[in-house]
N, CA and C atoms as a LAMMPS dump frame, in Angstrom:
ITEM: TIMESTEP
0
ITEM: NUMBER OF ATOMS
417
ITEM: BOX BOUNDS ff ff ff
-5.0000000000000000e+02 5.0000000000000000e+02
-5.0000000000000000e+02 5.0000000000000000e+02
-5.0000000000000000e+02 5.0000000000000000e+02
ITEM: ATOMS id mol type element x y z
1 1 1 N 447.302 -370.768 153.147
2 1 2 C 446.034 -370.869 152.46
3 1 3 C 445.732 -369.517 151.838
4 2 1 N 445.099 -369.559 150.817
5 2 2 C 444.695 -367.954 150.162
6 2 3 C 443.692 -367.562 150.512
7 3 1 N 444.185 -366.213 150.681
8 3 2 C 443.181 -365.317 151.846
9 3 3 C 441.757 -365.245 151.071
10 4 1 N 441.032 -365.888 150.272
11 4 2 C 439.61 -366.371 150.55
12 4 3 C 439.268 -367.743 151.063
13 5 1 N 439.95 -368.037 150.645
14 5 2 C 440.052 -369.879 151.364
15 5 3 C 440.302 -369.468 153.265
16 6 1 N 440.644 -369.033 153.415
17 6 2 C 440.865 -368.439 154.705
18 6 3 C 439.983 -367.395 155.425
19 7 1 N 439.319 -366.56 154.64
20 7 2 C 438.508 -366.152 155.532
21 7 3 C 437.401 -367.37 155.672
22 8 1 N 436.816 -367.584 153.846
23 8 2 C 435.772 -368.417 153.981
24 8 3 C 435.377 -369.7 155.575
25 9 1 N 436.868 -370.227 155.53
26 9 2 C 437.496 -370.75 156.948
27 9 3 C 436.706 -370.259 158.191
28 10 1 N 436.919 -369.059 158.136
29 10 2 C 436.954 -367.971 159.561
30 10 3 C 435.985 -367.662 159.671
31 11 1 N 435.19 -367.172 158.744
32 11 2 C 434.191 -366.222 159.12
33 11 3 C 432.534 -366.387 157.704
34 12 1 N 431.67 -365.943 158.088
35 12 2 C 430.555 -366.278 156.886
36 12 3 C 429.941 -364.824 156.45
37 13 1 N 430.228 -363.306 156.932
38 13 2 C 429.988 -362.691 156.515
39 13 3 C 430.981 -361.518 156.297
40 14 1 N 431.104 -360.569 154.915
41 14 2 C 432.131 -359.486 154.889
42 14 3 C 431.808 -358.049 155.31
43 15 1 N 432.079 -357.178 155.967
44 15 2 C 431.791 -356.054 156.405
45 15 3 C 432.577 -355.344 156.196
46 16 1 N 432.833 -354.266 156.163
47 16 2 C 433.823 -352.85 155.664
48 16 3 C 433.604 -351.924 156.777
49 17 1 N 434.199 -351.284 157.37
50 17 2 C 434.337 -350.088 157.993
51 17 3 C 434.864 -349.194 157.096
52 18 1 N 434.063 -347.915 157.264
53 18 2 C 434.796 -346.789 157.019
54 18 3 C 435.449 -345.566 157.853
55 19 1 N 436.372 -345.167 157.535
56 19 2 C 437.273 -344.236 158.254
57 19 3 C 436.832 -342.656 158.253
58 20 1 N 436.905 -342.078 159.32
59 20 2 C 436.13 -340.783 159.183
60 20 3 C 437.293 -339.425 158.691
61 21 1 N 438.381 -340.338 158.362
62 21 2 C 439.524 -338.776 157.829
63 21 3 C 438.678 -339.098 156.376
64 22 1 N 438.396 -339.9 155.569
65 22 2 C 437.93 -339.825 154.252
66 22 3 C 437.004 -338.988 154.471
67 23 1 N 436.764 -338.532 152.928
68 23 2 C 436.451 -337.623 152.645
69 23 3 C 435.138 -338.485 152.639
70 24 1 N 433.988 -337.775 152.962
71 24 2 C 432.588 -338.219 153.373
72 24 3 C 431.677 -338.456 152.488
73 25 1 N 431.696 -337.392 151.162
74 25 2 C 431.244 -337.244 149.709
75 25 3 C 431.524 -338.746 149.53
76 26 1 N 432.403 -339.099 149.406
77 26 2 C 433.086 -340.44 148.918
78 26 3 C 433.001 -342.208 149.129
79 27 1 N 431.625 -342.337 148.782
80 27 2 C 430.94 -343.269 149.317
81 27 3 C 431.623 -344.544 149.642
82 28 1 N 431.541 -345.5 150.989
83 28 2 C 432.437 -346.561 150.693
84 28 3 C 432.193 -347.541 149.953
85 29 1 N 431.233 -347.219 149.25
86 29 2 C 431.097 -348.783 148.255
87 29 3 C 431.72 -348.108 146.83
88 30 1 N 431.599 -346.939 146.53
89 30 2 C 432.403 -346.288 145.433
90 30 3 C 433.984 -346.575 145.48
91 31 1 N 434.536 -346.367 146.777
92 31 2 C 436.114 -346.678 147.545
93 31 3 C 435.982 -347.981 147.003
94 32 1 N 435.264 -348.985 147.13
95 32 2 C 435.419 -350.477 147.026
96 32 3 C 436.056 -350.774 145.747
97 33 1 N 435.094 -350.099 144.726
98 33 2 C 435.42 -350.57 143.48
99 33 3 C 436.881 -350.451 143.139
100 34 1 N 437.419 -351.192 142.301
101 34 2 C 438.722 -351.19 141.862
102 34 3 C 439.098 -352.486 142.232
103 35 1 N 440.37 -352.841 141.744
104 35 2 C 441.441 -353.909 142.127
105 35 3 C 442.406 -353.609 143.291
106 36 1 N 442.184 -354.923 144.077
107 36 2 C 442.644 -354.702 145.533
108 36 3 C 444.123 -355.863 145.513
109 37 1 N 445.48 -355.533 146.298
110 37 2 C 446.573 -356.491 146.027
111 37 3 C 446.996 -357.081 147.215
112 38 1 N 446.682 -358.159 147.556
113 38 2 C 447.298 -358.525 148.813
114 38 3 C 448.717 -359.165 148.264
115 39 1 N 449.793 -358.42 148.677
116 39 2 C 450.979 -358.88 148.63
117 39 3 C 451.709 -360.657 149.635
118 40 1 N 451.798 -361.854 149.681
119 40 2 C 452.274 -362.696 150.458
120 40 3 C 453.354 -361.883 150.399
121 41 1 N 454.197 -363.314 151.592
122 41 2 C 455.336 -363.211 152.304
123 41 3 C 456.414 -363.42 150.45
124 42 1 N 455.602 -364.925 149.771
125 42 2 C 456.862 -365.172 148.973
126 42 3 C 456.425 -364.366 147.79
127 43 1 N 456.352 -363.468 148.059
128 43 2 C 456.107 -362.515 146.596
129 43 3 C 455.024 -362.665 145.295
130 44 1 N 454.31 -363.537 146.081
131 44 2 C 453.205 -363.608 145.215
132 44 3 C 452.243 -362.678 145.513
133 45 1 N 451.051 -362.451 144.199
134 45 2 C 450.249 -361.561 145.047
135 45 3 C 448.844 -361.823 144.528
136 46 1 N 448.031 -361.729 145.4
137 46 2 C 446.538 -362.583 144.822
138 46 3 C 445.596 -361.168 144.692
139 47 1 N 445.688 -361.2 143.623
140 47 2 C 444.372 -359.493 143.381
141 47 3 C 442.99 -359.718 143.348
142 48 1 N 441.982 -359.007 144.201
143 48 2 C 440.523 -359.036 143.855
144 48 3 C 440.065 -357.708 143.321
145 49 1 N 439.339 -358.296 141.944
146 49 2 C 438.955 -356.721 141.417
147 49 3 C 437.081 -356.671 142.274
148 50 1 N 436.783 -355.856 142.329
149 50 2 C 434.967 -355.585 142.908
150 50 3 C 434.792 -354.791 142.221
151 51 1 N 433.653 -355.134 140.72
152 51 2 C 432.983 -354.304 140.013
153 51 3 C 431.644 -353.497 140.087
154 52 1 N 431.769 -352.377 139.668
155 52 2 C 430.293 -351.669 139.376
156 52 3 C 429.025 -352.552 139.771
157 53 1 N 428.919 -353.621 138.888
158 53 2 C 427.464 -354.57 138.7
159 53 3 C 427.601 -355.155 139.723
160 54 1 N 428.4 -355.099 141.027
161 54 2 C 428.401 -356.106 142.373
162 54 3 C 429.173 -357.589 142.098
163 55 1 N 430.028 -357.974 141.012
164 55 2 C 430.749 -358.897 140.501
165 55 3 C 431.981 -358.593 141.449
166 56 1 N 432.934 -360.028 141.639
167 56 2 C 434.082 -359.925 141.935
168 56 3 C 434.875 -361.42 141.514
169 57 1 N 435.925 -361.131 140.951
170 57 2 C 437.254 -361.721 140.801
171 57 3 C 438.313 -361.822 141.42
172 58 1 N 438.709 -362.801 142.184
173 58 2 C 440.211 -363.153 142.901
174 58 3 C 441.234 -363.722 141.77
175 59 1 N 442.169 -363.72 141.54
176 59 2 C 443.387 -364.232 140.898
177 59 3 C 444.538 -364.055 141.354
178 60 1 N 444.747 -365.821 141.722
179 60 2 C 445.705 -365.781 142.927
180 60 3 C 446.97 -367.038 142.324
181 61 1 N 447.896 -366.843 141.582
182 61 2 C 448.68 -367.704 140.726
183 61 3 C 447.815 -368.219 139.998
184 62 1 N 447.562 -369.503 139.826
185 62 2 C 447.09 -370.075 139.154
186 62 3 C 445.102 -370.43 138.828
187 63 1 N 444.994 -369.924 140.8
188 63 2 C 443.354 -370.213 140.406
189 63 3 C 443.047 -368.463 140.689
190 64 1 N 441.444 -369.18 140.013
191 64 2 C 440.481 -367.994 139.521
192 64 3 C 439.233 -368.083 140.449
193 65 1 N 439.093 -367.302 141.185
194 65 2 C 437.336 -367.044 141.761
195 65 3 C 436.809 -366.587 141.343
196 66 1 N 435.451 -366.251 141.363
197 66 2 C 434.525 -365.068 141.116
198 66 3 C 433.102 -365.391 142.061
199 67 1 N 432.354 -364.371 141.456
200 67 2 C 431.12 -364.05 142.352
201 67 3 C 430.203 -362.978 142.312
202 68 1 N 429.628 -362.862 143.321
203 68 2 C 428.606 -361.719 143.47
204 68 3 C 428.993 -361.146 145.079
205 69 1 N 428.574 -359.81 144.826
206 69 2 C 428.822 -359.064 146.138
207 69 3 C 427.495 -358.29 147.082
208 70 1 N 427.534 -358.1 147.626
209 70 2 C 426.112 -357.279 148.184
210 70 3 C 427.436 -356.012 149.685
211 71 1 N 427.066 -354.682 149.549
212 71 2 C 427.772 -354.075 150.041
213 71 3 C 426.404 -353.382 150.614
214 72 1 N 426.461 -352.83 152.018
215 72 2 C 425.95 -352.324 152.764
216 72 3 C 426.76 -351.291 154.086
217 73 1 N 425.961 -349.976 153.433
218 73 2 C 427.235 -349.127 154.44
219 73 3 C 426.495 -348.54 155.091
220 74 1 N 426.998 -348.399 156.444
221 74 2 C 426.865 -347.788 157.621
222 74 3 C 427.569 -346.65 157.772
223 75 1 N 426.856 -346.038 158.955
224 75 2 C 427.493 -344.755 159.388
225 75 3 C 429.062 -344.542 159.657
226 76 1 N 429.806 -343.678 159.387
227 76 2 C 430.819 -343.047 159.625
228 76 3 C 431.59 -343.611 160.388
229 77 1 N 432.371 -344.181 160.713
230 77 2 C 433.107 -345.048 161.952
231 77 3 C 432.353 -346.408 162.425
232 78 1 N 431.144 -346.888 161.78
233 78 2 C 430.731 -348.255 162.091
234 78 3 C 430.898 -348.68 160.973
235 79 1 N 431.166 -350.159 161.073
236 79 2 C 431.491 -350.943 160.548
237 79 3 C 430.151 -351.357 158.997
238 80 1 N 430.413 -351.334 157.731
239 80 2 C 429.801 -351.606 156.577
240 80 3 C 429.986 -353.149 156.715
241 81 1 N 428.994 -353.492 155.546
242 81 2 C 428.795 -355.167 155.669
243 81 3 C 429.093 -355.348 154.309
244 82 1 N 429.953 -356.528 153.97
245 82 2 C 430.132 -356.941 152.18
246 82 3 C 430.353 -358.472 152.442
247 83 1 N 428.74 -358.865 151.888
248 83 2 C 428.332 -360.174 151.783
249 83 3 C 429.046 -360.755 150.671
250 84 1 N 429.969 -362.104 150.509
251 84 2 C 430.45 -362.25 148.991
252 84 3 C 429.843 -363.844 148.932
253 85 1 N 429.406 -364.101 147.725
254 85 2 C 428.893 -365.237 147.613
255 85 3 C 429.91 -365.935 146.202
256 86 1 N 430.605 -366.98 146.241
257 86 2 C 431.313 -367.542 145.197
258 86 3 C 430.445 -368.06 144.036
259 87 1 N 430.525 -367.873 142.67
260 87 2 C 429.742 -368.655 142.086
261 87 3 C 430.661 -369.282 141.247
262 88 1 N 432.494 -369.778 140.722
263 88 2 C 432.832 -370.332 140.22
264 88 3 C 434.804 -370.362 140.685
265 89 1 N 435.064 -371.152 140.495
266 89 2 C 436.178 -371.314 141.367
267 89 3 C 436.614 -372.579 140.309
268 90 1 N 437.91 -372.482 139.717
269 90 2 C 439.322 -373.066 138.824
270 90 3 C 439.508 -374.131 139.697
271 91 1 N 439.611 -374.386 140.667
272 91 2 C 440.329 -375.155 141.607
273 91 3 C 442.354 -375.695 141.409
274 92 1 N 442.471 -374.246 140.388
275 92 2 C 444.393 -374.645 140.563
276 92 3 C 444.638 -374.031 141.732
277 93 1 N 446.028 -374.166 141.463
278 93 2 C 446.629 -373.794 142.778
279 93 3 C 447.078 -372.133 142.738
280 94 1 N 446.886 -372.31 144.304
281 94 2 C 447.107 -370.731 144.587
282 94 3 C 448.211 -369.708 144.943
283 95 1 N 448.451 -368.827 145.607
284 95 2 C 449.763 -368.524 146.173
285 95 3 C 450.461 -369.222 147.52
286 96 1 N 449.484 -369.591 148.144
287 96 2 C 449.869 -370.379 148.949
288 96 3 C 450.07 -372.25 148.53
289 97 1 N 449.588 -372.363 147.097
290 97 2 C 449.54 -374.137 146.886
291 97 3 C 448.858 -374.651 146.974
292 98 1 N 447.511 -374.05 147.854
293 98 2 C 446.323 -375.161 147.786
294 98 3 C 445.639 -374.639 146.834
295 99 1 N 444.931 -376.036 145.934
296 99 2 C 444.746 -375.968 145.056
297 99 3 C 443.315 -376.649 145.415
298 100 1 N 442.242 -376.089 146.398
299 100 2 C 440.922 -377.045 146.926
300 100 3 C 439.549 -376.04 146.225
301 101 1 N 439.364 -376.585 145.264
302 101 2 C 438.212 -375.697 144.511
303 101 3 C 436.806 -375.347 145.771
304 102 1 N 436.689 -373.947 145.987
305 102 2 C 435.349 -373.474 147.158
306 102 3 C 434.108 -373.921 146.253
307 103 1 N 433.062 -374.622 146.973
308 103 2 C 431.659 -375.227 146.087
309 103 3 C 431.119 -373.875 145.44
310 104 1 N 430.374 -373.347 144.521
311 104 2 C 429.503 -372.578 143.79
312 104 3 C 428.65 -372.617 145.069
313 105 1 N 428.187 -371.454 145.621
314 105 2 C 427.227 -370.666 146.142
315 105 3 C 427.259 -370.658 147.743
316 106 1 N 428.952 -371.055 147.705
317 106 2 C 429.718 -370.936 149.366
318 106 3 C 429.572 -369.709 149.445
319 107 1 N 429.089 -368.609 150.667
320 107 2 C 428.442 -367.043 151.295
321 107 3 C 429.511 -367.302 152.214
322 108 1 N 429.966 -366.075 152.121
323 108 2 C 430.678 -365.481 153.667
324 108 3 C 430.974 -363.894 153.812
325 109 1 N 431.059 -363.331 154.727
326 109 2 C 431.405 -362.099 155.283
327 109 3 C 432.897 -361.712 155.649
328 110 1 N 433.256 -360.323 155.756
329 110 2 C 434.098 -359.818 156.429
330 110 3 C 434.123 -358.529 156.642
331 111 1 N 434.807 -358.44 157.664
332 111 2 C 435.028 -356.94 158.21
333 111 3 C 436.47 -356.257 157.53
334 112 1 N 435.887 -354.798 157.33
335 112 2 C 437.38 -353.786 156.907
336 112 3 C 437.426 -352.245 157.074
337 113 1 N 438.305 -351.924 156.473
338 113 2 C 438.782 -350.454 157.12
339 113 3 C 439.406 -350.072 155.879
340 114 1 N 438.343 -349.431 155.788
341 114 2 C 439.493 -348.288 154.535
342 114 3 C 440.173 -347.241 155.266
343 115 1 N 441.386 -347.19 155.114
344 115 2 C 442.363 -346.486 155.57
345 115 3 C 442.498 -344.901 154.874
346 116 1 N 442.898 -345.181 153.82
347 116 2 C 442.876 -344.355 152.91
348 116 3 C 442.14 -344.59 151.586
349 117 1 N 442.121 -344.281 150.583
350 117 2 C 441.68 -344.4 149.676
351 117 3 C 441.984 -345.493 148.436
352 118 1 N 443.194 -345.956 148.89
353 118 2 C 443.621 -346.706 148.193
354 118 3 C 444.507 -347.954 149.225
355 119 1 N 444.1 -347.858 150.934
356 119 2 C 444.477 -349.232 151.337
357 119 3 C 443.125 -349.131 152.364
358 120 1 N 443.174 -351.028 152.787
359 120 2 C 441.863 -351.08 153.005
360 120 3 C 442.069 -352.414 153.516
361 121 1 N 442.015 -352.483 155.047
362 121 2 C 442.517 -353.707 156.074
363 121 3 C 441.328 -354.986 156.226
364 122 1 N 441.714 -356.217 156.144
365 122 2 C 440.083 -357.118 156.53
366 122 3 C 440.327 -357.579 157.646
367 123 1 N 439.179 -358.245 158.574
368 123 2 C 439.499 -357.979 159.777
369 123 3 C 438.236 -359.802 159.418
370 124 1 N 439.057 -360.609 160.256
371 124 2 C 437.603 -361.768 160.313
372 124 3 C 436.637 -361.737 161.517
373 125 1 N 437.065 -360.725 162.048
374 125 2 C 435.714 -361.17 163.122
375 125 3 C 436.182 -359.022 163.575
376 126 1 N 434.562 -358.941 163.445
377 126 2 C 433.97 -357.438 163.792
378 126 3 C 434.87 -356.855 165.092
379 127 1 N 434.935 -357.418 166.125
380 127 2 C 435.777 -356.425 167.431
381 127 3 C 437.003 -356.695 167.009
382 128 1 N 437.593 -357.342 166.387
383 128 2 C 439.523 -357.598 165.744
384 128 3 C 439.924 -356.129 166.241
385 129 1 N 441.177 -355.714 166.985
386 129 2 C 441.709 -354.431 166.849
387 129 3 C 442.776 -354.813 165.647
388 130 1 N 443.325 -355.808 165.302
389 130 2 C 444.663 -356.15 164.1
390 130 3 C 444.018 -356.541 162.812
391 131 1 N 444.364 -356.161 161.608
392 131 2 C 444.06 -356.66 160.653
393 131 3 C 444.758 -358.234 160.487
394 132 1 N 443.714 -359.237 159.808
395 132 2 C 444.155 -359.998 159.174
396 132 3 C 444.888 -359.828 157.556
397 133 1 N 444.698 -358.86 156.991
398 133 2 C 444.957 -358.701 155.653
399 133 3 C 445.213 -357.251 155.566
400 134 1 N 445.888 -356.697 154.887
401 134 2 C 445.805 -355.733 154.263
402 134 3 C 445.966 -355.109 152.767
403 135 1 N 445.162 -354.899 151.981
404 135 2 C 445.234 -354.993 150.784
405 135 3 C 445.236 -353.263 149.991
406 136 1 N 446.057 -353.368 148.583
407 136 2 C 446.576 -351.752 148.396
408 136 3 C 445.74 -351.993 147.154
409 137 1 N 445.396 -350.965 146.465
410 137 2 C 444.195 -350.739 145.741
411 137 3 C 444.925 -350.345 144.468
412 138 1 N 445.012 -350.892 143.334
413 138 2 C 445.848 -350.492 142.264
414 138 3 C 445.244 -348.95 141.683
415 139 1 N 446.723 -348.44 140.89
416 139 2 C 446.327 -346.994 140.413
417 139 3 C 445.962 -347.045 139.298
């Protein structure tokens, strides 16, 4: 299943942790922005970009998400919150094949870890010590 279809699954809200080797200046919702790549097993790879205006885009083979974001950061080593709410969804198929369009104004959460600056782990449920995902941040 593609890893929004899958968290959506798992979990109803998104959260971010941030890492305290980053540099502190360096806000984690600033870290957010950009295009993020989760690589699959069969070489596909489903990218979410998270824009400036709180917008986000998944493109994952064939289907298209998007949405709105709400990011909320916490202190230094606790966990940030990134609410994503879907507002339009292709319903083709994905990297994984399912091809099950998410309804317009499906909300969910998750937890993550920016590692570095350019990788950044999701986690579906807040105490997780393992990432479910890990996604690399294009240059």
């Amino acid at each position: 299943m593609k890893l929004t279809r899958f968290i959506i699954a798992a979990i109803a809200t998104l959260i971010l942790t941030g890492c305290g080797a980053l540099d502190d200046n360096d806000s984690s919702s600033s870290r957010l922005i950009g295009n993020w790549t989760y690589s699959y097993p069969n070489q596909c790879e489903e990218i979410t970009a998270f824009n400036e205006d709180n917008t986000w885009q998944t493109t994952s083979l064939d289907s298209v998400e998007s949405g709105i974001y709400l990011f909320i950061e916490n202190n230094s080593g606790e966990k940030h919150t990134l609410d994503i709410t879907v507002l339009a969804d292709n319903g083709l198929p994905d990297c994984d094949g399912a091809s099950n369009a998410i309804a317009s104004g499906t909300a969910f959460s998750i937890y993550t870890v920016f590692l570095s600056p350019t990788i950044m782990e999701f986690y579906f449920t807040r105490g997780a010590f393992d990432p479910d995902y890990t996604l690399t941040k294009s240059q």
